[in-house]
mmCIF file of the N, C-alpha and C atoms, coordinates in Angstrom:
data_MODEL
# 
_entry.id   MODEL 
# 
loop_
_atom_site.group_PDB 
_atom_site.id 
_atom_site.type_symbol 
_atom_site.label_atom_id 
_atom_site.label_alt_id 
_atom_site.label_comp_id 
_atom_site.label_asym_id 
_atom_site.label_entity_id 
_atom_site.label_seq_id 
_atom_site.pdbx_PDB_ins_code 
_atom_site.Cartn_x 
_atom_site.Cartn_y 
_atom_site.Cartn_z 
_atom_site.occupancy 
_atom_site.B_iso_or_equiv 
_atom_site.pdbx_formal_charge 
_atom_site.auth_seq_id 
_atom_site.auth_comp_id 
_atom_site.auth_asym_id 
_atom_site.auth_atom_id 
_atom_site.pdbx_PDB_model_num 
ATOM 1   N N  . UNK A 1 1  ? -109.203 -58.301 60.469 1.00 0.00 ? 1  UNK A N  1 
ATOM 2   C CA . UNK A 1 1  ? -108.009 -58.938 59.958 1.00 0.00 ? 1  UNK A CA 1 
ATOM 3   C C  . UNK A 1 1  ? -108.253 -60.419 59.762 1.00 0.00 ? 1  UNK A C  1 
ATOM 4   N N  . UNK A 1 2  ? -108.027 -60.699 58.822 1.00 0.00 ? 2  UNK A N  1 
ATOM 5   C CA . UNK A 1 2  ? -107.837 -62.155 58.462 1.00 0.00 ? 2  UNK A CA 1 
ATOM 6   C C  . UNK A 1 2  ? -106.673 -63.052 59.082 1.00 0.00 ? 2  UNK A C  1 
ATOM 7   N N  . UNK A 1 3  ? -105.726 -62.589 59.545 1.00 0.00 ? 3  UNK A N  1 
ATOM 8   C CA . UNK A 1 3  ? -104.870 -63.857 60.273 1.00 0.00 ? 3  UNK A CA 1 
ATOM 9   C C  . UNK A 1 3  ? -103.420 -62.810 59.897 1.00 0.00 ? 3  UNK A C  1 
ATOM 10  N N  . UNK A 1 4  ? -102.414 -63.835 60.276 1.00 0.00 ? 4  UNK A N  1 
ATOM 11  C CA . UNK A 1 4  ? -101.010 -63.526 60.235 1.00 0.00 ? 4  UNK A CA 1 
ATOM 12  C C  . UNK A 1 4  ? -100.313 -63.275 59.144 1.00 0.00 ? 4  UNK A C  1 
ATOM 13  N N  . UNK A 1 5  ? -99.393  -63.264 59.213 1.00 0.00 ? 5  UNK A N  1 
ATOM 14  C CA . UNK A 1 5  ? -98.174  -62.955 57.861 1.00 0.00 ? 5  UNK A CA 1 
ATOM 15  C C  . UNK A 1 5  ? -97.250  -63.592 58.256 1.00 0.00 ? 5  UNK A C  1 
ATOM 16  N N  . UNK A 1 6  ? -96.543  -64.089 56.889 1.00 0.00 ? 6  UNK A N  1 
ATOM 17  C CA . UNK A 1 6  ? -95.454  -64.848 56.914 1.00 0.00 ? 6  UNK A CA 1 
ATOM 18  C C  . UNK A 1 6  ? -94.405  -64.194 55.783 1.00 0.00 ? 6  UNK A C  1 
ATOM 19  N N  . UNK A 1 7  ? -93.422  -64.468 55.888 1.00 0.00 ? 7  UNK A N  1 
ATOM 20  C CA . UNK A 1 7  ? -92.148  -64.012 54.991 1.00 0.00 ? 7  UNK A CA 1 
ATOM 21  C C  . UNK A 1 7  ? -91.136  -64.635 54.788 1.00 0.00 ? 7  UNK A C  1 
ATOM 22  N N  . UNK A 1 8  ? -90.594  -65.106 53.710 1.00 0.00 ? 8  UNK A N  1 
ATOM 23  C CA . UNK A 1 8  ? -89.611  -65.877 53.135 1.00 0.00 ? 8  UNK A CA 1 
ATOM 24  C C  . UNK A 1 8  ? -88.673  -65.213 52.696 1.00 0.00 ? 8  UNK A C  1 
ATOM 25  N N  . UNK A 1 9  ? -87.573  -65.366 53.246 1.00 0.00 ? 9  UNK A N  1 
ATOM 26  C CA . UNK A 1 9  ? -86.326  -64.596 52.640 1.00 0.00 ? 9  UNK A CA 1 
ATOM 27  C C  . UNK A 1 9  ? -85.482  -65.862 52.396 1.00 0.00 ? 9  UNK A C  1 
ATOM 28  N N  . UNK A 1 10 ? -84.657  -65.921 50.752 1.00 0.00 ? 10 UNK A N  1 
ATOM 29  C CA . UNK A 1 10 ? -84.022  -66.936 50.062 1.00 0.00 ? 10 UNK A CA 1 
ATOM 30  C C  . UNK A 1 10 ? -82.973  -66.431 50.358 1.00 0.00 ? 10 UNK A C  1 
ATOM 31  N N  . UNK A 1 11 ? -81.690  -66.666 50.770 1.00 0.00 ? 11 UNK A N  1 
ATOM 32  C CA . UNK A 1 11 ? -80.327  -66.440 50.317 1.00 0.00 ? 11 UNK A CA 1 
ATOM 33  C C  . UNK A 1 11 ? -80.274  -67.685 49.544 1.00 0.00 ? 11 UNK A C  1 
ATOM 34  N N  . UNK A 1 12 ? -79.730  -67.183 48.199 1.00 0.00 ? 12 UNK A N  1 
ATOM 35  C CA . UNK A 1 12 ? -78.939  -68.058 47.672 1.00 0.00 ? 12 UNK A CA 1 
ATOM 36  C C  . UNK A 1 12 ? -77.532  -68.183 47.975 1.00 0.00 ? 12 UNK A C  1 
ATOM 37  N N  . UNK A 1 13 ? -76.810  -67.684 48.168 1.00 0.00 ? 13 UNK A N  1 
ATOM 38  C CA . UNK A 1 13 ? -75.234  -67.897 48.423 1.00 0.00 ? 13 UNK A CA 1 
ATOM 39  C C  . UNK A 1 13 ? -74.715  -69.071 49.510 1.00 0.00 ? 13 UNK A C  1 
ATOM 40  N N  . UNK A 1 14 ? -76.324  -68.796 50.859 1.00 0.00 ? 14 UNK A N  1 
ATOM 41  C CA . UNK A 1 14 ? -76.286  -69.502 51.608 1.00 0.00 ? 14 UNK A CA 1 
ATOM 42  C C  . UNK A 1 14 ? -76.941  -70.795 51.550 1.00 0.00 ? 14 UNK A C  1 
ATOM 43  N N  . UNK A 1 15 ? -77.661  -70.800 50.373 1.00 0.00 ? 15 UNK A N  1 
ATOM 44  C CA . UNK A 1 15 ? -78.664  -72.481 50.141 1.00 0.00 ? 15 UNK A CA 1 
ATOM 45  C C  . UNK A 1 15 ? -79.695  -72.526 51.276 1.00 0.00 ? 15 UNK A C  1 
ATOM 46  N N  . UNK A 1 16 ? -80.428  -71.506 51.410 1.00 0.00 ? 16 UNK A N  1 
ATOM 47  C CA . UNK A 1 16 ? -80.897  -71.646 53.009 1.00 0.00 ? 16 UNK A CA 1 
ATOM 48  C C  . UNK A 1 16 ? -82.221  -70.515 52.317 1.00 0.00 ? 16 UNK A C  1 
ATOM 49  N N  . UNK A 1 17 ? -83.346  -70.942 53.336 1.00 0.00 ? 17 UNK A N  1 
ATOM 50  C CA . UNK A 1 17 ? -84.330  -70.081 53.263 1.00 0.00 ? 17 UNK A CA 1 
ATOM 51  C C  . UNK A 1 17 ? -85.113  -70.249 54.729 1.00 0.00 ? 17 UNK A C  1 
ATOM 52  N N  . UNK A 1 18 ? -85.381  -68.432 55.105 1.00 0.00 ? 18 UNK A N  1 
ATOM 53  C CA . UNK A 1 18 ? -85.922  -68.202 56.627 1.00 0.00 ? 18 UNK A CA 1 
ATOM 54  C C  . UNK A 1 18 ? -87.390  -67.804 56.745 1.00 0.00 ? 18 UNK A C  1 
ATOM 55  N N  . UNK A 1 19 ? -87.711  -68.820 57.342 1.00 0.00 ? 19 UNK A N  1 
ATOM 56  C CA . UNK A 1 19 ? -89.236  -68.149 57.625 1.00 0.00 ? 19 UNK A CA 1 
ATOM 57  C C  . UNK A 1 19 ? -89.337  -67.197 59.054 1.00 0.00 ? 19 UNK A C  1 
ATOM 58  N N  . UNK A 1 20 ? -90.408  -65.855 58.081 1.00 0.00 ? 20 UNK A N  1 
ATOM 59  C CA . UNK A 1 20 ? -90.198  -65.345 59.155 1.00 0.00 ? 20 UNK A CA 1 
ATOM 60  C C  . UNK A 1 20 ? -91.971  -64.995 59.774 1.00 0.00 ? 20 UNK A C  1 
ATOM 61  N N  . UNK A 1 21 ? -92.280  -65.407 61.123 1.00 0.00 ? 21 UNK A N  1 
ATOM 62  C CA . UNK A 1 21 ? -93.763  -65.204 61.376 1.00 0.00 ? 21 UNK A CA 1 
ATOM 63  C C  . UNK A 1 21 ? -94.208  -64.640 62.186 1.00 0.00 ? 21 UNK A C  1 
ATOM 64  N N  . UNK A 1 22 ? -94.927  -63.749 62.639 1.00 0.00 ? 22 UNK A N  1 
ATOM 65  C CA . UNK A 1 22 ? -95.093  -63.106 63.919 1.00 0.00 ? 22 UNK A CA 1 
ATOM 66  C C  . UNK A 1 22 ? -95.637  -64.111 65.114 1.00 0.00 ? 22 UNK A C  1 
ATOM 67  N N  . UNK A 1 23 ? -95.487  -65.087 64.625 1.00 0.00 ? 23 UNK A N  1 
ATOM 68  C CA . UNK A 1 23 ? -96.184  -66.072 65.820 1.00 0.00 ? 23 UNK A CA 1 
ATOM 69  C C  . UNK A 1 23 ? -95.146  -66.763 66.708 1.00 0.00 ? 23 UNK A C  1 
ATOM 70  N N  . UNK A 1 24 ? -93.634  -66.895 65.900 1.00 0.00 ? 24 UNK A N  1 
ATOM 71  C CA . UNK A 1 24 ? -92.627  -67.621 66.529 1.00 0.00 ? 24 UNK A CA 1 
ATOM 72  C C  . UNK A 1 24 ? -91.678  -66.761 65.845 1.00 0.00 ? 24 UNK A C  1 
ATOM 73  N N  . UNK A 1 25 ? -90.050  -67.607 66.703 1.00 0.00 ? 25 UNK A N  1 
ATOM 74  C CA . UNK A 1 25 ? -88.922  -66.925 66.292 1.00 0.00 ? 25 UNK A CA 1 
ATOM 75  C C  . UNK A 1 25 ? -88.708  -67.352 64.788 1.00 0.00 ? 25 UNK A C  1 
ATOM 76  N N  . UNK A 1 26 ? -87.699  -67.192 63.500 1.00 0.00 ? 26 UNK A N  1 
ATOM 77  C CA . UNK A 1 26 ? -87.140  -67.157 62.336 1.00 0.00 ? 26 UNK A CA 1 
ATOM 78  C C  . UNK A 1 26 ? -86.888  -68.224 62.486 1.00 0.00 ? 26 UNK A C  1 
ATOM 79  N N  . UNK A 1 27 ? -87.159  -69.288 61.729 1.00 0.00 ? 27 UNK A N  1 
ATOM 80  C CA . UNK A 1 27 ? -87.025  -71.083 61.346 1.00 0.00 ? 27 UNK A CA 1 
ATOM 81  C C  . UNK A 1 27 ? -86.196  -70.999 60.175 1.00 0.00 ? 27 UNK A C  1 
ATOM 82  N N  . UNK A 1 28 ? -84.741  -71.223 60.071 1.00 0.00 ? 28 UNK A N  1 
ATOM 83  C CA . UNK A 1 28 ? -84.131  -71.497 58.689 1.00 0.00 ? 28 UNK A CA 1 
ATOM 84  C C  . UNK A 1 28 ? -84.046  -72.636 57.953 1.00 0.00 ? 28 UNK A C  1 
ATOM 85  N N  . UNK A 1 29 ? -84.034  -72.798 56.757 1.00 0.00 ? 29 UNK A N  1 
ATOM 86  C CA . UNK A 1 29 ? -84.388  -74.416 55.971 1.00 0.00 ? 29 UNK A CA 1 
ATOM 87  C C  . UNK A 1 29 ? -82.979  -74.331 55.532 1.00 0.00 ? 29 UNK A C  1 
ATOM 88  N N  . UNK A 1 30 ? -82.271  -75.442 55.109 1.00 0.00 ? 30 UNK A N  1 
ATOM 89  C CA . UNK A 1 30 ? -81.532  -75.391 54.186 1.00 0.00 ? 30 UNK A CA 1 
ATOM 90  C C  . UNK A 1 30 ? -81.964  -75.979 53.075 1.00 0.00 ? 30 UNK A C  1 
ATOM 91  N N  . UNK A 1 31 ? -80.869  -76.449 51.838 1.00 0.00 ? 31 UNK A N  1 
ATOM 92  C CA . UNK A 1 31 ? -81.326  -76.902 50.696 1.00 0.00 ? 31 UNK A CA 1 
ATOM 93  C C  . UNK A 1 31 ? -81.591  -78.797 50.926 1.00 0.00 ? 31 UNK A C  1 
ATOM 94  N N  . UNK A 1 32 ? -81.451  -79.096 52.026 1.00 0.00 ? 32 UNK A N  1 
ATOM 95  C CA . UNK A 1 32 ? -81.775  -80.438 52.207 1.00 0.00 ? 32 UNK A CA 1 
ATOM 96  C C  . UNK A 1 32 ? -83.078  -80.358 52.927 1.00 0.00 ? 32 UNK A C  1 
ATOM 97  N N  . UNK A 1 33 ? -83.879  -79.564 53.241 1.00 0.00 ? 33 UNK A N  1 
ATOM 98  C CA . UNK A 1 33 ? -84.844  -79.151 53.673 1.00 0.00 ? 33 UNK A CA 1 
ATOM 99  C C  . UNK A 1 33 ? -86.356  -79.198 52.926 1.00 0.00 ? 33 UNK A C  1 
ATOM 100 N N  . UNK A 1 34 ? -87.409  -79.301 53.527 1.00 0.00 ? 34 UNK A N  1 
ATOM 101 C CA . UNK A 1 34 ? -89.111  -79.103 52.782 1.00 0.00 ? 34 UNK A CA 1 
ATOM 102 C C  . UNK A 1 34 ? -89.840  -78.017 53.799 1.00 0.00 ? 34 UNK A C  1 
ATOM 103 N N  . UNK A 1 35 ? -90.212  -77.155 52.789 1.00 0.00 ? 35 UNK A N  1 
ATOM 104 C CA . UNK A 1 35 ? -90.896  -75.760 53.217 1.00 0.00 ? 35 UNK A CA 1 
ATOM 105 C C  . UNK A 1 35 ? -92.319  -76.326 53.286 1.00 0.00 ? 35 UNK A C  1 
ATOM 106 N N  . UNK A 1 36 ? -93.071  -76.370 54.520 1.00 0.00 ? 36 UNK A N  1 
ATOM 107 C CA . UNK A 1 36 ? -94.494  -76.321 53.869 1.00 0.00 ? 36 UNK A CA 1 
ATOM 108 C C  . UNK A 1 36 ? -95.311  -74.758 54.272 1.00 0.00 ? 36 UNK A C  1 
ATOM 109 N N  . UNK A 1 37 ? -96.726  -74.563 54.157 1.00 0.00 ? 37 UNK A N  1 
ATOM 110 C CA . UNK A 1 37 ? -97.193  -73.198 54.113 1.00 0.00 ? 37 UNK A CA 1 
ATOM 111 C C  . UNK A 1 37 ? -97.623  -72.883 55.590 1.00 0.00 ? 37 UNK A C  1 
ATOM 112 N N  . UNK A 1 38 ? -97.717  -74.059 56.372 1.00 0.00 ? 38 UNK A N  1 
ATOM 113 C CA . UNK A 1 38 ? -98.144  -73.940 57.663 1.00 0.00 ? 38 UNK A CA 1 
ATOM 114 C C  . UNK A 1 38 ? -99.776  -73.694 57.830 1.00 0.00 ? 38 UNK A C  1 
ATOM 115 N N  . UNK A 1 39 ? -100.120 -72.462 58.614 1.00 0.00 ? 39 UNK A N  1 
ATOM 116 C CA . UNK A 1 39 ? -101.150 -72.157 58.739 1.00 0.00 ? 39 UNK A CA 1 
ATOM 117 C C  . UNK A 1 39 ? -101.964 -71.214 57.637 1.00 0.00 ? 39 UNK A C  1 
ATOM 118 N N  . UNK A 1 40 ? -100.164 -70.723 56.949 1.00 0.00 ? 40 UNK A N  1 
ATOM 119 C CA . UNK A 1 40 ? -101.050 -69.809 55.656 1.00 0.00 ? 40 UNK A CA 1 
ATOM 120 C C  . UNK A 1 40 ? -101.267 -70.112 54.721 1.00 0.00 ? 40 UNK A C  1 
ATOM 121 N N  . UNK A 1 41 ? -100.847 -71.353 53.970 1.00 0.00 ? 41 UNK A N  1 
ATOM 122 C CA . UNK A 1 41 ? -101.036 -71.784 52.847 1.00 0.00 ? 41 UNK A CA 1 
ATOM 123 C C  . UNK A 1 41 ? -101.075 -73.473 53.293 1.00 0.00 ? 41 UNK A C  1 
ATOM 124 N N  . UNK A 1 42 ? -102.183 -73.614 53.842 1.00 0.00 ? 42 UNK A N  1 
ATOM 125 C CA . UNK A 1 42 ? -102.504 -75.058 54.426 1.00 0.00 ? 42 UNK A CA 1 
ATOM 126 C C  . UNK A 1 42 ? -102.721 -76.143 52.945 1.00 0.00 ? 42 UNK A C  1 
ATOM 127 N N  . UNK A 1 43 ? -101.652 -77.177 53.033 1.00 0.00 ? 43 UNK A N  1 
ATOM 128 C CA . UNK A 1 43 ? -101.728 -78.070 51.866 1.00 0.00 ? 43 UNK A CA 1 
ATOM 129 C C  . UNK A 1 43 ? -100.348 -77.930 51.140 1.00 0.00 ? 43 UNK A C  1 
ATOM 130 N N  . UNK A 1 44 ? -99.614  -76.586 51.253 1.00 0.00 ? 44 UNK A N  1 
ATOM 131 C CA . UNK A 1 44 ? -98.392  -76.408 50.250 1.00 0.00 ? 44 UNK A CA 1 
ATOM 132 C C  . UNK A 1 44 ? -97.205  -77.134 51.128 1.00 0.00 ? 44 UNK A C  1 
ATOM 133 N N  . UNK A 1 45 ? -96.371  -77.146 50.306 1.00 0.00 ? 45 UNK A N  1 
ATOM 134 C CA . UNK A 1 45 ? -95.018  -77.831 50.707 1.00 0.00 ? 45 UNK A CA 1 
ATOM 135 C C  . UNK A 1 45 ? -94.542  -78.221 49.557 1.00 0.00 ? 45 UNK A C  1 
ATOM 136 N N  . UNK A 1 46 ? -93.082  -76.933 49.589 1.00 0.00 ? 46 UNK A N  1 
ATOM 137 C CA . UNK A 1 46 ? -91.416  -77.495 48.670 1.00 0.00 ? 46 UNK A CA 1 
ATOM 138 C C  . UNK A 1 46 ? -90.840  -77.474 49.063 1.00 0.00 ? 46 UNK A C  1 
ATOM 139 N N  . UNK A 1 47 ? -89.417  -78.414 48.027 1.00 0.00 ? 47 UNK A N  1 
ATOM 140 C CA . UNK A 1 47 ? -88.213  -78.386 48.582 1.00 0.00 ? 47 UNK A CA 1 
ATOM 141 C C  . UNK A 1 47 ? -87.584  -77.329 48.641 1.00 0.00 ? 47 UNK A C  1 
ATOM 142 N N  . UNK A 1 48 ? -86.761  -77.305 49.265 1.00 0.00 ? 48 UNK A N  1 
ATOM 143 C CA . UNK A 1 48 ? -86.184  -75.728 49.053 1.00 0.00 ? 48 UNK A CA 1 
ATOM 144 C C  . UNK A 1 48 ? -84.773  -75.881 48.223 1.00 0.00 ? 48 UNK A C  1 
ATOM 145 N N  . UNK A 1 49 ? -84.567  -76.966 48.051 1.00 0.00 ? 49 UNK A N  1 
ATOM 146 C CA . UNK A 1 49 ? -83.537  -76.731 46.751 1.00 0.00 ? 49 UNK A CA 1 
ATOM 147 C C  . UNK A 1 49 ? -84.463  -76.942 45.460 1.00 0.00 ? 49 UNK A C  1 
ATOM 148 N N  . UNK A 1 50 ? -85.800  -76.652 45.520 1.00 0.00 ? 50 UNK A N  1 
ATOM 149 C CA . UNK A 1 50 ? -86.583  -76.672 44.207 1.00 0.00 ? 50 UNK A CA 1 
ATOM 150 C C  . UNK A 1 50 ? -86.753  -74.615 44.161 1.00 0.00 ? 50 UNK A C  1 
ATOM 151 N N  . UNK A 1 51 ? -86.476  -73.995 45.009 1.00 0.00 ? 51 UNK A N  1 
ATOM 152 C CA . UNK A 1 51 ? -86.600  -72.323 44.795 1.00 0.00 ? 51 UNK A CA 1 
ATOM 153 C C  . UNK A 1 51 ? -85.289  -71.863 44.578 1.00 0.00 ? 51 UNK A C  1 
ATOM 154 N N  . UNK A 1 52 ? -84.198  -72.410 44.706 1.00 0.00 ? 52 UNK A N  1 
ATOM 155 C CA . UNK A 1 52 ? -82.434  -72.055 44.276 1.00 0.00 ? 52 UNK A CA 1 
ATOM 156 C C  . UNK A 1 52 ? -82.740  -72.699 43.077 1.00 0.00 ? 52 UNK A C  1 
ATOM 157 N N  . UNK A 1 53 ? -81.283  -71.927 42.512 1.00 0.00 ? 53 UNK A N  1 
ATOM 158 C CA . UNK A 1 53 ? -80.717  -72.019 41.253 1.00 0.00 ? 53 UNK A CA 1 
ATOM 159 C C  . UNK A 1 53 ? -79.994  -73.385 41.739 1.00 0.00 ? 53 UNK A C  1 
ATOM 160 N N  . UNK A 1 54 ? -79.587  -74.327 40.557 1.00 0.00 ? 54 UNK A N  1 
ATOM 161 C CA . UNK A 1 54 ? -78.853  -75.207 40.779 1.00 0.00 ? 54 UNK A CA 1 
ATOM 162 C C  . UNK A 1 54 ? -77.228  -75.235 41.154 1.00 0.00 ? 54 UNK A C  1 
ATOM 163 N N  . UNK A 1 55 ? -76.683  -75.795 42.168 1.00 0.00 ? 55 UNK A N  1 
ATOM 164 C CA . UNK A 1 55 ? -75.639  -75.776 42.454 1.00 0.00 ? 55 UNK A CA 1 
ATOM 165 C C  . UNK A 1 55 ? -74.216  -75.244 41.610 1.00 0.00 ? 55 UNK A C  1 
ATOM 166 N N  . UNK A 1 56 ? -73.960  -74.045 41.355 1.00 0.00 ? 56 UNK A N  1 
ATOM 167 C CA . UNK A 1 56 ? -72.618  -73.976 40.811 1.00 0.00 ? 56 UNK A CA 1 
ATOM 168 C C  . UNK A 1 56 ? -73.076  -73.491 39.565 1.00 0.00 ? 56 UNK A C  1 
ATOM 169 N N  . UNK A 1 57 ? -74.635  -73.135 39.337 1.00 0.00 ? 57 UNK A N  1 
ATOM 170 C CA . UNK A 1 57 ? -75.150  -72.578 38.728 1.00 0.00 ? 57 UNK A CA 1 
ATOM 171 C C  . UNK A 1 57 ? -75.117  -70.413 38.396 1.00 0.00 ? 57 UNK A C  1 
ATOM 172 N N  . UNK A 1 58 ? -74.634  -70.166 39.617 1.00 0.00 ? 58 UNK A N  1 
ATOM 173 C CA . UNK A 1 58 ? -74.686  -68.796 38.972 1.00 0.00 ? 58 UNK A CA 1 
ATOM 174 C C  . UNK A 1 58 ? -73.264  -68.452 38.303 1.00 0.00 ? 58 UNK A C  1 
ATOM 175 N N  . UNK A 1 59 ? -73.791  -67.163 37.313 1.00 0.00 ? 59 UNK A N  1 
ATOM 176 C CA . UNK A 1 59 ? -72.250  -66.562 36.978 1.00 0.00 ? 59 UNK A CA 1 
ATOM 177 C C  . UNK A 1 59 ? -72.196  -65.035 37.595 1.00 0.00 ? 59 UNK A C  1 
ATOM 178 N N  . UNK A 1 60 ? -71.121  -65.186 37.288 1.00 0.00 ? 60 UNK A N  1 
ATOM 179 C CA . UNK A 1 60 ? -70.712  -63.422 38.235 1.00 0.00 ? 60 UNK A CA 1 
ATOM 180 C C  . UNK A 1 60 ? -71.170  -62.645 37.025 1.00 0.00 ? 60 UNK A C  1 
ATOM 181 N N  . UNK A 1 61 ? -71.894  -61.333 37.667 1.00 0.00 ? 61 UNK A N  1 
ATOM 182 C CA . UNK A 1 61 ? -72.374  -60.063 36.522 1.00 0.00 ? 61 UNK A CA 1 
ATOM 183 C C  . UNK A 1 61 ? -70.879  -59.032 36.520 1.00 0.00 ? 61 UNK A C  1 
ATOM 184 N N  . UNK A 1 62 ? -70.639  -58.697 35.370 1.00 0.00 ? 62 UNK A N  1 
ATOM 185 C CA . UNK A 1 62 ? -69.504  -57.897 35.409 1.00 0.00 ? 62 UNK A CA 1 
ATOM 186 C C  . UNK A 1 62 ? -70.079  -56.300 34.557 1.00 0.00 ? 62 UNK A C  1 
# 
């Protein structure tokens, strides 16, 4: 095995994104927040209101 796993789950409704890692408990960001890759993607880092849609941006599907 090469190392760990990580998982990103976005709610948009909530402006928030959770990392999830087998190494620690679930870390949530909000949209005032910077994601970086940690140990798995050593060097990355976004904002996390750069992976949401812009504010007031969605429409309802009918």
């Amino acid at each position: 095995n090469a190392g760990g796993k990580a998982v990103w789950v976005i709610d948009i409704d909530a402006r928030a994104l959770t990392v999830h890692t087998s190494a620690a408990p679930p870390l949530t960001l909000t949209d005032a927040d910077t994601v970086d890759g940690g140990d798995y993607l050593p060097g990355f880092a976004c904002a996390v209101a750069d992976l949401l849609p812009a504010a007031g941006s969605r429409t309802s599907e009918g």
